[in-house]
C-alpha positions as CSV (number, residue, x, y, z in Angstrom):
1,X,78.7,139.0,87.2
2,X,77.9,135.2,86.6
3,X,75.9,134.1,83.7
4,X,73.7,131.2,83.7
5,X,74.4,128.4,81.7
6,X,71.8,125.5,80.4
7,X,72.9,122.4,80.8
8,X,71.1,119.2,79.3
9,X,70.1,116.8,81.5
10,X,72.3,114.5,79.5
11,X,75.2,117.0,80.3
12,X,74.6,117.2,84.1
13,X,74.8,113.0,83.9
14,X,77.9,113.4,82.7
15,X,79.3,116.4,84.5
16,X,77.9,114.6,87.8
17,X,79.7,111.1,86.4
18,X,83.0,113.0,85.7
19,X,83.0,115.2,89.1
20,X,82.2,111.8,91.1
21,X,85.6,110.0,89.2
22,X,87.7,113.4,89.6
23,X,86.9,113.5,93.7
24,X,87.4,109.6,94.1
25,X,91.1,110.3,92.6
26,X,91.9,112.8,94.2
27,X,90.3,112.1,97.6
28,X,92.7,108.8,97.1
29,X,95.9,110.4,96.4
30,X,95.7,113.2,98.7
31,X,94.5,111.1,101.6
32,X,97.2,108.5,100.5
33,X,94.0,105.8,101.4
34,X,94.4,102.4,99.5
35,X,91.3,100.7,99.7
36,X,92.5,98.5,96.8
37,X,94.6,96.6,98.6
38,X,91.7,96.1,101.4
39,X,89.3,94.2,99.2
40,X,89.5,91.7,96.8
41,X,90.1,92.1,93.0
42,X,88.8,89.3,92.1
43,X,85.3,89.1,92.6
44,X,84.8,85.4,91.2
45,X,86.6,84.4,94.9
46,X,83.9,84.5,97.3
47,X,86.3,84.0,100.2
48,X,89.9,85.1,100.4
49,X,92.7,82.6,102.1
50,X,94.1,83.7,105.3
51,X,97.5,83.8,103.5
52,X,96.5,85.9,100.7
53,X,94.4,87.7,103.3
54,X,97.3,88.5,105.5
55,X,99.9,89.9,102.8
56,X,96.8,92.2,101.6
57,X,96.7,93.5,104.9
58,X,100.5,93.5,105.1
59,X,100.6,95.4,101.9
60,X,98.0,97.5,103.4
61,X,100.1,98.6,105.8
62,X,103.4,98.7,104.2
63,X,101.4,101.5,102.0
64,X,100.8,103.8,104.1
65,X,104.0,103.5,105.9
66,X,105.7,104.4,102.4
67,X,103.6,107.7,102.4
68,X,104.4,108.4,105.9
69,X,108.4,108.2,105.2
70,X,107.7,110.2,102.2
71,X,105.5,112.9,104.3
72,X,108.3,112.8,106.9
73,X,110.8,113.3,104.0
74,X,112.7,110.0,105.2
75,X,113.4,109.1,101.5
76,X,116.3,106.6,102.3
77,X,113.6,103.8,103.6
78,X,111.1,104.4,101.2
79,X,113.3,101.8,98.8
80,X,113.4,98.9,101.4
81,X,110.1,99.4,102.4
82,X,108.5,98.9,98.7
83,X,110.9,96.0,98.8
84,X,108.9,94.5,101.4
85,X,105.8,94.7,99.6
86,X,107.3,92.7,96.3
87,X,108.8,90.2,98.6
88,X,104.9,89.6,99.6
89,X,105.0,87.9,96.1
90,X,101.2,88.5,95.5
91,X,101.1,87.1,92.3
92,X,99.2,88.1,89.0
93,X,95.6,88.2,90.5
94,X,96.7,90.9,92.8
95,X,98.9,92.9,89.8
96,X,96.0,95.9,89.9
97,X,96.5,96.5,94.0
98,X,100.2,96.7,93.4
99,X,100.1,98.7,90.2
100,X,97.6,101.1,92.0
101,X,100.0,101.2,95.4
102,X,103.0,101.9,93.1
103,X,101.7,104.6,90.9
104,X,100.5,106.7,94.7
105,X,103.5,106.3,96.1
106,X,105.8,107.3,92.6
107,X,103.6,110.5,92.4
108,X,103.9,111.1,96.1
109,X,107.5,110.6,95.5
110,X,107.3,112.6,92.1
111,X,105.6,115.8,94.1
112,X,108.7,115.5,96.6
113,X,110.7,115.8,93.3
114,X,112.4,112.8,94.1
115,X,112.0,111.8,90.4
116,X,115.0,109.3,90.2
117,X,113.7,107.3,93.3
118,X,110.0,106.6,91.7
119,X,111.7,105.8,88.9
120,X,113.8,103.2,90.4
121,X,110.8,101.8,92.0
122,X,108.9,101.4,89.5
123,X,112.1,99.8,87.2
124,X,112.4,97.7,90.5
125,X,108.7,96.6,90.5
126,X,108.4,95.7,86.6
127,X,111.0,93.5,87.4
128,X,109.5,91.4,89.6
129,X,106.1,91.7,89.7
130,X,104.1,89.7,86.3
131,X,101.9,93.3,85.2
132,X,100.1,92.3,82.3
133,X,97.8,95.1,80.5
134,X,96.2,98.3,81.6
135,X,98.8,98.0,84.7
136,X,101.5,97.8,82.4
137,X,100.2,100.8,80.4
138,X,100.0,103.0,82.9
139,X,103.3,102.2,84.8
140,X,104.7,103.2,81.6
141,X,103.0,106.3,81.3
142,X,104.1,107.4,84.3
143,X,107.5,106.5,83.6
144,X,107.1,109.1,80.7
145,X,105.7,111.6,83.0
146,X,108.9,111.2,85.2
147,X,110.7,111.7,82.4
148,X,109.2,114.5,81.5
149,X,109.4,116.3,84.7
150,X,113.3,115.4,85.0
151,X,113.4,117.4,81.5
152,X,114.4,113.9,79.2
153,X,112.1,114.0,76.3
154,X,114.2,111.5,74.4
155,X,113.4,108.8,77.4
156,X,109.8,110.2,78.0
157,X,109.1,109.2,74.1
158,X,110.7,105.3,74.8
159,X,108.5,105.3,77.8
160,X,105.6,106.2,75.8
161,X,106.1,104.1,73.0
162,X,106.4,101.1,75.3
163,X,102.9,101.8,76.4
164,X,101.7,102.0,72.9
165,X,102.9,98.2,72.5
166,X,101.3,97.3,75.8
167,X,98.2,99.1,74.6
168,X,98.0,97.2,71.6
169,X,98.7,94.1,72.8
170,X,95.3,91.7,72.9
């Protein structure tokens, strides 16, 4: 019934490699855990301030919150609440965390097909918060995968192309 299959030892690496990434994504998104926020990006700081300490565990919190009102189906709050994690005003070292937050919660919010309201988060959040890069690429990816989902190809392609210019961008 099965067959077995020889596998290099060069293609086990990279099977192993690949499985490892695939769990830690998914173990992540379906446990809603953000360890991101819990540890510093920025490893040239040896030491965080108690400020910046106490917004990451703020943020921390506010995260998992978010998932909770969306698990609980209390959309209306979900809004405010993300509102409350911008008004932290973390600032461009931090950009990753709140990049990595957003994109959980929009496809928590996306499997709820509450496609409008990730969307306005995420409209809401590249407003105010300075994402520069690989965060702005994949916001905007995932603004084309809304789209997509809500069945507007026309939107999904502007969405794209906007992370083709952030992609190329030095």
């Amino acid at each position: 019934m099965f067959s077995t299959v020889k596998i290099s030892s060069r293609g086990r690496h990279r099977l192993l490699i690949f499985s490892f990434a695939l769990i830690s994504v998914l173990v992540s998104l379906q446990t809603g855990m953000l360890s991101a926020f819990e540890s510093s990006p920025a490893p040239e700081e040896e030491r965080l301030s108690p400020e910046i300490q106490k917004k990451l565990n703020l943020a921390s919190v506010q995260h998992e919150l978010i998932l909770l009102l969306i698990e609980k189906q209390n959309f209306d709050k979900v809004e405010p609440e993300w509102r409350k994690v911008l008004d932290l005003r973390l600032g461009a070292a931090y950009e990753s965390l709140i990049a990595d937050s957003l994109l959980q919660i929009g496809y928590k919010l996306s499997e709820a097909k509450k496609l409008l309201l990730a969307q306005k988060l995420l409209d809401e959040s590249l407003s105010v918060v300075p994402f520069s890069g690989k965060s702005k690429v994949d916001i905007f990816r995932f603004k084309a995968y809304l789209y997509k989902e809500a069945g507007d190809p026309d939107s999904a392609i502007k969405a794209y192309q906007q992370a083709r210019e952030q992609a190329a961008k030095p």
